[in-house]
N, CA, C and O atoms as a GROMACS GRO file, in nm:
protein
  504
    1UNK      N    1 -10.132  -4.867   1.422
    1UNK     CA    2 -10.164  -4.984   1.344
    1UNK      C    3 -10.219  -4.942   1.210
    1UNK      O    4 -10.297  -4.847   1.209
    2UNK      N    5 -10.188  -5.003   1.098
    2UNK     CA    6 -10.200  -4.962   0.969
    2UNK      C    7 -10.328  -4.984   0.925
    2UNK      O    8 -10.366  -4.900   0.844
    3UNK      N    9 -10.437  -5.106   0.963
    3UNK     CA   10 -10.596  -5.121   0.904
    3UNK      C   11 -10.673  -5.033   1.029
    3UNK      O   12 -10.781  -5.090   1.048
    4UNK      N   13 -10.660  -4.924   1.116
    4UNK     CA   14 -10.746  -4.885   1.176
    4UNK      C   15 -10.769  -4.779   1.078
    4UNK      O   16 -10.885  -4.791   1.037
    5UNK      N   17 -10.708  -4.676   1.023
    5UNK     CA   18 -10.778  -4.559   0.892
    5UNK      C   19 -10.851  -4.615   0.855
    5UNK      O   20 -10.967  -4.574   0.861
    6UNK      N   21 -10.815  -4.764   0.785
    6UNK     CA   22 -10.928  -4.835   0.706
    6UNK      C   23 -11.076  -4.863   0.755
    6UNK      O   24 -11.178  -4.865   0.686
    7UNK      N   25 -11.064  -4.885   0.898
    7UNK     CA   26 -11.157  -4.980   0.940
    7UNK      C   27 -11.241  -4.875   1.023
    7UNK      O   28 -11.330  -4.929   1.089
    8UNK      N   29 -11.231  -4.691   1.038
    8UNK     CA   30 -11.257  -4.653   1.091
    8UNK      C   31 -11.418  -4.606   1.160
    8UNK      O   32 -11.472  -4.558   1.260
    9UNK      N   33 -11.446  -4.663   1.013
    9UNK     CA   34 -11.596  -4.640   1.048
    9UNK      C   35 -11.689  -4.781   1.080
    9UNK      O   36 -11.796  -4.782   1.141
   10UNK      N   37 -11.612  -4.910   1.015
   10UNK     CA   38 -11.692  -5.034   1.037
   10UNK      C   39 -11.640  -5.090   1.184
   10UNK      O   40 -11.710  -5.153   1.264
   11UNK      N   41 -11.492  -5.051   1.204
   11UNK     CA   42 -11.529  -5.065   1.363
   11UNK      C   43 -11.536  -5.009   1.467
   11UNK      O   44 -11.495  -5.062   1.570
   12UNK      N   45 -11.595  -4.874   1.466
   12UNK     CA   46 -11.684  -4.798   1.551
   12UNK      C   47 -11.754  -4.873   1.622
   12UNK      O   48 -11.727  -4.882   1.741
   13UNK      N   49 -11.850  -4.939   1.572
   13UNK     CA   50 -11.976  -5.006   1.610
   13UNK      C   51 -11.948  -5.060   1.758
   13UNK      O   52 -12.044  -5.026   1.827
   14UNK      N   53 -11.866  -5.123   1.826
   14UNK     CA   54 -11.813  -5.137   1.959
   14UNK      C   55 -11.824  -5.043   2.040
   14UNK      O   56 -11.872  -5.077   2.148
   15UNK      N   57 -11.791  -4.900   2.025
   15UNK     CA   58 -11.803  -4.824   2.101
   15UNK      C   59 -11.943  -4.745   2.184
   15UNK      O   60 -11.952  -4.661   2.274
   16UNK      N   61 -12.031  -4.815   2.111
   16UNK     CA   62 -12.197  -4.754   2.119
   16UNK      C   63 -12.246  -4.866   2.106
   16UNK      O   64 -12.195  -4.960   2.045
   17UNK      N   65 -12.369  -4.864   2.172
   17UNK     CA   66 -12.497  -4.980   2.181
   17UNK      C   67 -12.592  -4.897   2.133
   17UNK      O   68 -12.647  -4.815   2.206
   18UNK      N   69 -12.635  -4.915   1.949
   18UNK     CA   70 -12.778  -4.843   1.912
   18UNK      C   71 -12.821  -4.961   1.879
   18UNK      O   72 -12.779  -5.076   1.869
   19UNK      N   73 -12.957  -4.875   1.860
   19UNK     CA   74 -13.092  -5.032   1.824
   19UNK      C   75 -13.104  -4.954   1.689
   19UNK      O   76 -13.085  -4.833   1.674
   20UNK      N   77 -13.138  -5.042   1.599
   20UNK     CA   78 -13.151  -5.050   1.469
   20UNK      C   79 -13.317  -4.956   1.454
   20UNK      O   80 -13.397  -4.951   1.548
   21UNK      N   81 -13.341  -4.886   1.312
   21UNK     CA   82 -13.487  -4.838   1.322
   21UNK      C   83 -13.536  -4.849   1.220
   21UNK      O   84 -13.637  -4.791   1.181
   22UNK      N   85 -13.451  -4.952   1.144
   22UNK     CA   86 -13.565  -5.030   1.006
   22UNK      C   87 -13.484  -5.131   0.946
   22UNK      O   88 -13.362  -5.122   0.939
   23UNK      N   89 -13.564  -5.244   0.895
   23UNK     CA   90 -13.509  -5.351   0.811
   23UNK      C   91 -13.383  -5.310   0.758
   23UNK      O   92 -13.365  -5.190   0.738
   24UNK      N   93 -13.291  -5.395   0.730
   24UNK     CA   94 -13.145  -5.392   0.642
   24UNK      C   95 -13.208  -5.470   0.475
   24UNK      O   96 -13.319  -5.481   0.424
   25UNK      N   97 -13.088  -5.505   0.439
   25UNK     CA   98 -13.099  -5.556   0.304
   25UNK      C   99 -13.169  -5.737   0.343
   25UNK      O  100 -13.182  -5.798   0.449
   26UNK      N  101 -13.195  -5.766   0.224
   26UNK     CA  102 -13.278  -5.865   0.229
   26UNK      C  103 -13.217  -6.002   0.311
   26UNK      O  104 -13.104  -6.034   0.271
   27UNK      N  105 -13.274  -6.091   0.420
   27UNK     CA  106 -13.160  -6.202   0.483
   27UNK      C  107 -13.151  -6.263   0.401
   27UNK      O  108 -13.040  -6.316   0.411
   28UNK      N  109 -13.229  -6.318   0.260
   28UNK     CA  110 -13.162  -6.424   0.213
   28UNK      C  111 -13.023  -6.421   0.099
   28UNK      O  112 -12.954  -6.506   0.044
   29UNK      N  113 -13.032  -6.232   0.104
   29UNK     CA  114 -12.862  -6.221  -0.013
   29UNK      C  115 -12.774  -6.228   0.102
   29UNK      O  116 -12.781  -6.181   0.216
   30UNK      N  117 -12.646  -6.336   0.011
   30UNK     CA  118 -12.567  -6.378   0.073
   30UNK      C  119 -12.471  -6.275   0.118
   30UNK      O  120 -12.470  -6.172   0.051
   31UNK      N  121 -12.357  -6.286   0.256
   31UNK     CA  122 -12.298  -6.202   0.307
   31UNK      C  123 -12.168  -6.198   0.202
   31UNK      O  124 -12.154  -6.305   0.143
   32UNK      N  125 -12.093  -6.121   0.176
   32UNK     CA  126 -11.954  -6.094   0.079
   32UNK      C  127 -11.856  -6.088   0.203
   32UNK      O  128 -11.889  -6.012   0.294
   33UNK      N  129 -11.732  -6.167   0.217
   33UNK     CA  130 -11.634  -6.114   0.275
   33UNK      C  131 -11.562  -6.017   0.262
   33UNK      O  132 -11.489  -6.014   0.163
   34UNK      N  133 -11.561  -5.922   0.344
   34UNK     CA  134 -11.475  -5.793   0.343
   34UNK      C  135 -11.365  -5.720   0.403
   34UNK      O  136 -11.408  -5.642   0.488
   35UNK      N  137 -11.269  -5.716   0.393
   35UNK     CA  138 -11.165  -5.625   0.508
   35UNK      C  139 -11.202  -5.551   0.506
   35UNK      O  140 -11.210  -5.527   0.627
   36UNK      N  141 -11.273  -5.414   0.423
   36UNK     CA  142 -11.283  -5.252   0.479
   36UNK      C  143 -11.442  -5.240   0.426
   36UNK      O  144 -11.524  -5.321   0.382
   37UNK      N  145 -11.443  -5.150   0.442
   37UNK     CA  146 -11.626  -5.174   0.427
   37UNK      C  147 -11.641  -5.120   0.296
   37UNK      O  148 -11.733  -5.171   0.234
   38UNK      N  149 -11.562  -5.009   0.220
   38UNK     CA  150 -11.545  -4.949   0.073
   38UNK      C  151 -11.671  -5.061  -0.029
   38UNK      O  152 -11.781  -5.019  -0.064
   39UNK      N  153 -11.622  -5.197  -0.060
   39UNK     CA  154 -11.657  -5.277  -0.151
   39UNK      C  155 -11.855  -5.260  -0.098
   39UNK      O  156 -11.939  -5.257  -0.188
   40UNK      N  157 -11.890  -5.255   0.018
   40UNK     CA  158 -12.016  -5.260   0.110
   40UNK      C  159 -12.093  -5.138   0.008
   40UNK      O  160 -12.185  -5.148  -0.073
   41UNK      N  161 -12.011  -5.019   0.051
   41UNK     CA  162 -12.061  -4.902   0.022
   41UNK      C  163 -12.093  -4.900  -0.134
   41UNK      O  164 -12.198  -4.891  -0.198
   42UNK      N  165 -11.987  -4.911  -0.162
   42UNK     CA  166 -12.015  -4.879  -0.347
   42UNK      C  167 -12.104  -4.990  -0.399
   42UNK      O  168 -12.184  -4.958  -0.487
   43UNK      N  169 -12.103  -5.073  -0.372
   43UNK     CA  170 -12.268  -5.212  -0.407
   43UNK      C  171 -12.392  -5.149  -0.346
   43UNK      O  172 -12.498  -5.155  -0.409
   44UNK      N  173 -12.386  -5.090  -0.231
   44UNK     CA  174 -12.499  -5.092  -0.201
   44UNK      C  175 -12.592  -4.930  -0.288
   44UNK      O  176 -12.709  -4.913  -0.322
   45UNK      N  177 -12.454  -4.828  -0.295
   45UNK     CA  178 -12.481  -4.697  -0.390
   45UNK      C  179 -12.551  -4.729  -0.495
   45UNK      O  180 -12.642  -4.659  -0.539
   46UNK      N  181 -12.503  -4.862  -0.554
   46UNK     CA  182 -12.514  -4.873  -0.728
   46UNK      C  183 -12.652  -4.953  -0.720
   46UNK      O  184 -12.742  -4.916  -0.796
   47UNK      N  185 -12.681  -5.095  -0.604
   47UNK     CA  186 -12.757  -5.174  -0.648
   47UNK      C  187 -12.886  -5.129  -0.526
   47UNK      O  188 -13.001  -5.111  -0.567
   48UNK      N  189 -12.867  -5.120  -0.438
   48UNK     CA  190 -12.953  -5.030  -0.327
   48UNK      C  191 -12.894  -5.096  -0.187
   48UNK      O  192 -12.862  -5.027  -0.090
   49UNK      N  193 -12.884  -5.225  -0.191
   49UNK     CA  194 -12.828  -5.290  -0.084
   49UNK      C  195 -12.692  -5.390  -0.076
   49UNK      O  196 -12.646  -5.435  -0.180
   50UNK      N  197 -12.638  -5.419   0.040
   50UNK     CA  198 -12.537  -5.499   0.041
   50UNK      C  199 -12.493  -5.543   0.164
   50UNK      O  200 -12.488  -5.467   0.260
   51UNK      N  201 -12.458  -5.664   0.169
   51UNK     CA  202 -12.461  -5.739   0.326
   51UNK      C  203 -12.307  -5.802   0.306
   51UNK      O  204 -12.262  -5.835   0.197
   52UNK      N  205 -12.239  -5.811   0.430
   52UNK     CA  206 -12.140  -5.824   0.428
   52UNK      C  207 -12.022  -5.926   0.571
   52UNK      O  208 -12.088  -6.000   0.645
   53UNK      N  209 -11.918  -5.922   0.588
   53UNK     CA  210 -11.872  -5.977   0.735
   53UNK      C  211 -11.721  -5.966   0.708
   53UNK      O  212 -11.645  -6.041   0.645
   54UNK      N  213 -11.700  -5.850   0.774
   54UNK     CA  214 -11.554  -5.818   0.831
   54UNK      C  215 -11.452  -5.898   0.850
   54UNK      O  216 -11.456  -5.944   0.964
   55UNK      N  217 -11.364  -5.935   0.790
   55UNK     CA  218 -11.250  -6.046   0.765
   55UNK      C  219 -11.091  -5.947   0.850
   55UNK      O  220 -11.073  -5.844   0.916
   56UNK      N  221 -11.026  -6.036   0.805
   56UNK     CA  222 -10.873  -5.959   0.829
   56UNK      C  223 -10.811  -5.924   0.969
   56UNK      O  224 -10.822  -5.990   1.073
   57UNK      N  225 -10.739  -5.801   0.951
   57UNK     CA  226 -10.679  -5.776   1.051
   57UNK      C  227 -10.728  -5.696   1.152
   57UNK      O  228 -10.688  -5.678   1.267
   58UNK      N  229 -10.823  -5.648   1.089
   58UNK     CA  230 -10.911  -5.525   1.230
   58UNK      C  231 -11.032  -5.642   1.246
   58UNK      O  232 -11.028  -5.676   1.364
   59UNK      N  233 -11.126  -5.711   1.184
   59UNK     CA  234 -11.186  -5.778   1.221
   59UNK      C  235 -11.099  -5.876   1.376
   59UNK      O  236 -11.141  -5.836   1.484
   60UNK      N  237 -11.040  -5.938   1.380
   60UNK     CA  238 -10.898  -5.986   1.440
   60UNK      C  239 -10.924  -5.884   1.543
   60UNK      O  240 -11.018  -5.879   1.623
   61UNK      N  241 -10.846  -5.821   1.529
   61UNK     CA  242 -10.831  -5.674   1.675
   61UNK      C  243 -10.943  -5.676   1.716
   61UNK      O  244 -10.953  -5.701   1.836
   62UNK      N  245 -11.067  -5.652   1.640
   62UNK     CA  246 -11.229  -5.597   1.734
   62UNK      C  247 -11.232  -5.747   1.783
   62UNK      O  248 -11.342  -5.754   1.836
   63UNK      N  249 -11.187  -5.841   1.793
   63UNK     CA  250 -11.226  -5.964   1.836
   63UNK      C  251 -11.169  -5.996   1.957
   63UNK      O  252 -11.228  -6.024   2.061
   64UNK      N  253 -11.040  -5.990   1.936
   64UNK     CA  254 -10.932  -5.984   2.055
   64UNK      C  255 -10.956  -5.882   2.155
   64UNK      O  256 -10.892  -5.902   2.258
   65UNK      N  257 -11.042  -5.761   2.156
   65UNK     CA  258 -11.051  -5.651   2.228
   65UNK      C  259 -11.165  -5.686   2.312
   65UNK      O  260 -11.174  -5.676   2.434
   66UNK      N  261 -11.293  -5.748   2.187
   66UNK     CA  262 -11.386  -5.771   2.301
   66UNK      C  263 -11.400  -5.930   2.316
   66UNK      O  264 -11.515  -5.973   2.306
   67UNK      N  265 -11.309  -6.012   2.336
   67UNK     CA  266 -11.312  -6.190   2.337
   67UNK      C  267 -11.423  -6.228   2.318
   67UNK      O  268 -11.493  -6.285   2.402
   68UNK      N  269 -11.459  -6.199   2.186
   68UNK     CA  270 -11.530  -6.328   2.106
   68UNK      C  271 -11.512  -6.373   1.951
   68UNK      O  272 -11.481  -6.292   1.863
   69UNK      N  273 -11.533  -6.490   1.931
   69UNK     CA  274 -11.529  -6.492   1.794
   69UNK      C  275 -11.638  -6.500   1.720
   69UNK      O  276 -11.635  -6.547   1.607
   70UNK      N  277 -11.746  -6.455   1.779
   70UNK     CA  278 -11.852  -6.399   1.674
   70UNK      C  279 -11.833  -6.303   1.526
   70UNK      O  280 -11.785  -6.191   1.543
   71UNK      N  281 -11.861  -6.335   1.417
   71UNK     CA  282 -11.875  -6.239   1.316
   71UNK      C  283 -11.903  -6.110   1.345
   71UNK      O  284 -11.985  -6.076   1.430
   72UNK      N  285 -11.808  -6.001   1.247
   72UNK     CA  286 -11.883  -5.903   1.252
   72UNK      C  287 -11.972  -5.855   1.145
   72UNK      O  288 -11.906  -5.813   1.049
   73UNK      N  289 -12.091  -5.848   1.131
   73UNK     CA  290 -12.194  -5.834   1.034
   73UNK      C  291 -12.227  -5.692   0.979
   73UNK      O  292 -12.269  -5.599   1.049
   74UNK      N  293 -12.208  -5.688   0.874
   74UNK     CA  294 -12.245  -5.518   0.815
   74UNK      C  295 -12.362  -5.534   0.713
   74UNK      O  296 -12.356  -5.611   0.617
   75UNK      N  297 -12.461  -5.459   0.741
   75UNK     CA  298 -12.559  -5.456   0.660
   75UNK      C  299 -12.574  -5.302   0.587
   75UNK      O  300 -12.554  -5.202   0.657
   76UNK      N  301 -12.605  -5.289   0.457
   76UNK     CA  302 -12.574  -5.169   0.412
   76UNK      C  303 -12.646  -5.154   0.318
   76UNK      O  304 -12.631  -5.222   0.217
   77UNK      N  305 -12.785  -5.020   0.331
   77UNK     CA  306 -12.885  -4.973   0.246
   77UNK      C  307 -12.914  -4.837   0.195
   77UNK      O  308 -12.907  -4.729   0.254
   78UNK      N  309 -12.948  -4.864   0.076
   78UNK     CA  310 -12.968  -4.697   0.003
   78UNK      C  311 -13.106  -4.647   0.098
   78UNK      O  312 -13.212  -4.709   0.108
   79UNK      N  313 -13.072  -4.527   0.158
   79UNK     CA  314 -13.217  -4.457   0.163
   79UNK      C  315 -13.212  -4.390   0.052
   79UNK      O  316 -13.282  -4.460  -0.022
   80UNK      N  317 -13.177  -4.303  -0.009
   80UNK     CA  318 -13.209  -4.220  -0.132
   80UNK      C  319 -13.109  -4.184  -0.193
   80UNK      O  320 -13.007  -4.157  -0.130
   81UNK      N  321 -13.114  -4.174  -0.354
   81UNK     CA  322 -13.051  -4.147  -0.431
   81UNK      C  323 -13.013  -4.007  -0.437
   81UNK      O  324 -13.091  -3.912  -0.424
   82UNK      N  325 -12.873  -3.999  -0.462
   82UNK     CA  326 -12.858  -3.828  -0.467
   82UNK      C  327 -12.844  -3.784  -0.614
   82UNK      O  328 -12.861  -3.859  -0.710
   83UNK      N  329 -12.815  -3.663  -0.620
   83UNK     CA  330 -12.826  -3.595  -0.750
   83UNK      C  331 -12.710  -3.669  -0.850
   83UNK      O  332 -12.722  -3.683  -0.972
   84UNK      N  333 -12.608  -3.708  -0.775
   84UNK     CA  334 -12.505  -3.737  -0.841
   84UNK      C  335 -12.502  -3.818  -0.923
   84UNK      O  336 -12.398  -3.850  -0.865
   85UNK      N  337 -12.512  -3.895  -1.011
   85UNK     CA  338 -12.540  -4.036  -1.077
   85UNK      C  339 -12.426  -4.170  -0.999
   85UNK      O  340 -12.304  -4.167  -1.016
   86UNK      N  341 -12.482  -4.256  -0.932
   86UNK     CA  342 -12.421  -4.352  -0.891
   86UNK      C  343 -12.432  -4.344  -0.771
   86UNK      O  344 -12.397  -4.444  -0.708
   87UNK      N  345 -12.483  -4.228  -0.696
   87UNK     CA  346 -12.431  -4.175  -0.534
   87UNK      C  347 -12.542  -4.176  -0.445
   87UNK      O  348 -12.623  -4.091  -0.480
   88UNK      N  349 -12.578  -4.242  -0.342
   88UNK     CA  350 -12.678  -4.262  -0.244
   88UNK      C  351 -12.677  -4.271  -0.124
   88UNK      O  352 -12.632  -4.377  -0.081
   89UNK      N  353 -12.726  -4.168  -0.021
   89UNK     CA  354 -12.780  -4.187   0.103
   89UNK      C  355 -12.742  -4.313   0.156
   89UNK      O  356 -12.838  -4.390   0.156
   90UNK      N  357 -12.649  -4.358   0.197
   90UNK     CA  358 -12.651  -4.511   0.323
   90UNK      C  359 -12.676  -4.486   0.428
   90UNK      O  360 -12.660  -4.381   0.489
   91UNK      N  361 -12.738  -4.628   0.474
   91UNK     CA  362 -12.753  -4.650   0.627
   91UNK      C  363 -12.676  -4.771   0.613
   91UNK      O  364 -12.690  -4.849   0.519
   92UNK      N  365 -12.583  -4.787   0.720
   92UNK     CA  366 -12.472  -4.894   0.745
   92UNK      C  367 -12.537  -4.928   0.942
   92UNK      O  368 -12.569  -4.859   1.039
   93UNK      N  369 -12.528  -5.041   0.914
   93UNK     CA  370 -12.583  -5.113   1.046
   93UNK      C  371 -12.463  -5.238   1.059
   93UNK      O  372 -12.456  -5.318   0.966
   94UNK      N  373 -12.380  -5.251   1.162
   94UNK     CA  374 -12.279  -5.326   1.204
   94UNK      C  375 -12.318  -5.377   1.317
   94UNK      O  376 -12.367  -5.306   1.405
   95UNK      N  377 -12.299  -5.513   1.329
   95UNK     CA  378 -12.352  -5.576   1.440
   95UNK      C  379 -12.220  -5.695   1.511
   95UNK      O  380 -12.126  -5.731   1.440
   96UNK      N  381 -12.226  -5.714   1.572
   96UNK     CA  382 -12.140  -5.883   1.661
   96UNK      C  383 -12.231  -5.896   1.789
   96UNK      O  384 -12.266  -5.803   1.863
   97UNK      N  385 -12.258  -6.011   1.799
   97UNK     CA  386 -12.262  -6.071   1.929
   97UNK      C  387 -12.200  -6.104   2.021
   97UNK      O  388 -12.078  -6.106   2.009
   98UNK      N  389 -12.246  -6.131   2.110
   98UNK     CA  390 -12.172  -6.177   2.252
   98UNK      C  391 -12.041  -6.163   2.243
   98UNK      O  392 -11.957  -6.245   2.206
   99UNK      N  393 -12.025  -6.026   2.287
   99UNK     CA  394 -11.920  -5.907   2.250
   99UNK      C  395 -11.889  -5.898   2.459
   99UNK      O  396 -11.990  -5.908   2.529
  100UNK      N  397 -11.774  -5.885   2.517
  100UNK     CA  398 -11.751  -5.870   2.658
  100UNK      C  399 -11.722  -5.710   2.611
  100UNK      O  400 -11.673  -5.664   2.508
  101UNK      N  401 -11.790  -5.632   2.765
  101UNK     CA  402 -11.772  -5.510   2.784
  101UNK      C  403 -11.764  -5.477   2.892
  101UNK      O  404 -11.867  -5.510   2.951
  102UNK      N  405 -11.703  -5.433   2.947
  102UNK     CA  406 -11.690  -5.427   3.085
  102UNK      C  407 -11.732  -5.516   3.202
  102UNK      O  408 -11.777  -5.471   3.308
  103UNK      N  409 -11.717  -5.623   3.180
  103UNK     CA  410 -11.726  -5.762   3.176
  103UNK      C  411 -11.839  -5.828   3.185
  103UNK      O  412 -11.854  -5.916   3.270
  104UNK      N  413 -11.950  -5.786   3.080
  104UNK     CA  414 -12.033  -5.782   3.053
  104UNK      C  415 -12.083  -5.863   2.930
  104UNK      O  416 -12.120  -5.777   2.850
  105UNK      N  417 -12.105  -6.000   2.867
  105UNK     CA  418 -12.150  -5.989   2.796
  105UNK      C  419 -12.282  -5.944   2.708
  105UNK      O  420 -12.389  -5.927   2.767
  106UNK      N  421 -12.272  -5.927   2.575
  106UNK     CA  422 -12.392  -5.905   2.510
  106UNK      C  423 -12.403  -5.850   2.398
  106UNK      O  424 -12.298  -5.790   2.374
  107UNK      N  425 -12.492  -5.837   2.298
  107UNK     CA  426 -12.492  -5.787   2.153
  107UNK      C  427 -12.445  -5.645   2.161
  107UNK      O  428 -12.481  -5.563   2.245
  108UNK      N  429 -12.330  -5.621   2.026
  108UNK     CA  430 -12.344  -5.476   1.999
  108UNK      C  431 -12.409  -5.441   1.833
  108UNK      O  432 -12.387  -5.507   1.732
  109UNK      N  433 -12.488  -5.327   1.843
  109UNK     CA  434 -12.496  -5.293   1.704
  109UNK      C  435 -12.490  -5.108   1.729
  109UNK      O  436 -12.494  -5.045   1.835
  110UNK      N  437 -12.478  -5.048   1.552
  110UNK     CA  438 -12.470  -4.913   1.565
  110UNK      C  439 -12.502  -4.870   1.432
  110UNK      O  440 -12.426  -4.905   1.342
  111UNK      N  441 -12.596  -4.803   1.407
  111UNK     CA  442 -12.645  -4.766   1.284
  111UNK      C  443 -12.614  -4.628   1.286
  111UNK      O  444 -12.650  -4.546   1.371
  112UNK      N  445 -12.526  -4.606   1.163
  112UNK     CA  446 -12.514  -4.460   1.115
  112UNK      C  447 -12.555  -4.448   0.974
  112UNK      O  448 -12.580  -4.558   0.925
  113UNK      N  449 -12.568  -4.355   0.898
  113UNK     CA  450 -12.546  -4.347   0.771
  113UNK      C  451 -12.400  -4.232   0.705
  113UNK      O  452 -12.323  -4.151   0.759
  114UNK      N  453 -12.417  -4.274   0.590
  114UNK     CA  454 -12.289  -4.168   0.535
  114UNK      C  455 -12.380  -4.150   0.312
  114UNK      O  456 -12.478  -4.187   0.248
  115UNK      N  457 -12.316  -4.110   0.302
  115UNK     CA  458 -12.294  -4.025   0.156
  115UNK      C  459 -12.177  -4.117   0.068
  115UNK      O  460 -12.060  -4.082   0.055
  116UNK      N  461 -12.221  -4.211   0.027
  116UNK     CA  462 -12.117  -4.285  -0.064
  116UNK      C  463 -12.174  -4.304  -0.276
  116UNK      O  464 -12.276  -4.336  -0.337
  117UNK      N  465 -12.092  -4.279  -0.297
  117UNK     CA  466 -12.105  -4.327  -0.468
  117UNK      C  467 -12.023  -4.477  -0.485
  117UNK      O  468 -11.926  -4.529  -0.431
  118UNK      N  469 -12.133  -4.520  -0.605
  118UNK     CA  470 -12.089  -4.651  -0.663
  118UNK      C  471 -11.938  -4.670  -0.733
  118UNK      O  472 -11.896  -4.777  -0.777
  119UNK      N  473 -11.873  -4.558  -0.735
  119UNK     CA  474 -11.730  -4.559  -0.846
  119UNK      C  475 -11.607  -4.564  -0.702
  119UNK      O  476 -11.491  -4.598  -0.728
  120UNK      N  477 -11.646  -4.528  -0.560
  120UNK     CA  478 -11.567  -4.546  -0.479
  120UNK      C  479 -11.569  -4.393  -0.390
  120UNK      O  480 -11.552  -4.386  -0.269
  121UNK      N  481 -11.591  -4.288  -0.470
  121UNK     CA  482 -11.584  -4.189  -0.407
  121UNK      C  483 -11.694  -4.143  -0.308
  121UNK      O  484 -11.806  -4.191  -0.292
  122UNK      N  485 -11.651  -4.065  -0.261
  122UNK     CA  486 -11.774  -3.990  -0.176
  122UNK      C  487 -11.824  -3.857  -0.240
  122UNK      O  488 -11.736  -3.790  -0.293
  123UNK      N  489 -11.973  -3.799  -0.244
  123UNK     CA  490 -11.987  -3.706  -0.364
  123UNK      C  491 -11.978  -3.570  -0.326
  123UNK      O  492 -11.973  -3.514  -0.217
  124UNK      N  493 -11.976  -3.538  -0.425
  124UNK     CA  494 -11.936  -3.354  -0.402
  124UNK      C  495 -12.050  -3.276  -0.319
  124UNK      O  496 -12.172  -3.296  -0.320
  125UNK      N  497 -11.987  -3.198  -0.260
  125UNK     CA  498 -12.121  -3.100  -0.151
  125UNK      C  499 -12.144  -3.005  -0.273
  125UNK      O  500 -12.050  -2.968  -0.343
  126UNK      N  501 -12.288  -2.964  -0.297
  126UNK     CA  502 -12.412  -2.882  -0.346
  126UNK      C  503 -12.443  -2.789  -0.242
  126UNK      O  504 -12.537  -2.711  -0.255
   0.00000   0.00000   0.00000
């Protein structure tokens, strides 16, 4: 399927149940619709944070896989700025609810971070 490269890291979050270990970006900025999480990353590099909800065709699939139509929610924050100009430390926190798992319902979330710059790229290793 052609949007899973895309979607590879925002829909992970299904596969693991983590608990979150600090505030996301602020609740009252509004969420941006997104197909791939790219637009998430580079806002949140440049401005510190960025909140978001998975649209499209993999949003679709993670839905159909685990039958619900709950949102999928991406929250996305600078921990620290890197040397690079534009380029910062993320923590990306993806969440849906009442998600079936082994026929189980219940919340999933999964906090990782990654190395993203505001121009789209990812930055050079030092």
């Amino acid at each position: 399927m052609r949007f899973l490269p895309k979607l590879a890291l925002a829909a992970a979050f299904p596969l693991a149940l983590c608990t979150a270990h600090a505030a996301g970006p602020a609740e009252n900025t509004p969420r941006q619709a997104v197909s791939d999480l790219k637009p998430l990353l580079a806002r949140a590099a440049a401005e510190g944070s960025a909140r978001g909800t998975l649209t499209g065709p993999g949003a679709q699939a993670i839905a159909r896989r685990f039958q619900t139509d709950a949102p999928i929610e991406i929250d996305v924050r600078r921990l620290q700025r890197l040397p690079q100009p534009g380029c910062g430390r993320l923590e990306v926190t993806t969440r849906q609810h009442d998600v079936n798992q082994s026929g189980k319902r219940g919340d999933q979330e999964m906090v990782y971070q990654i190395s993203y710059c505001a121009d789209g790229r990812f930055p050079e290793e030092r």
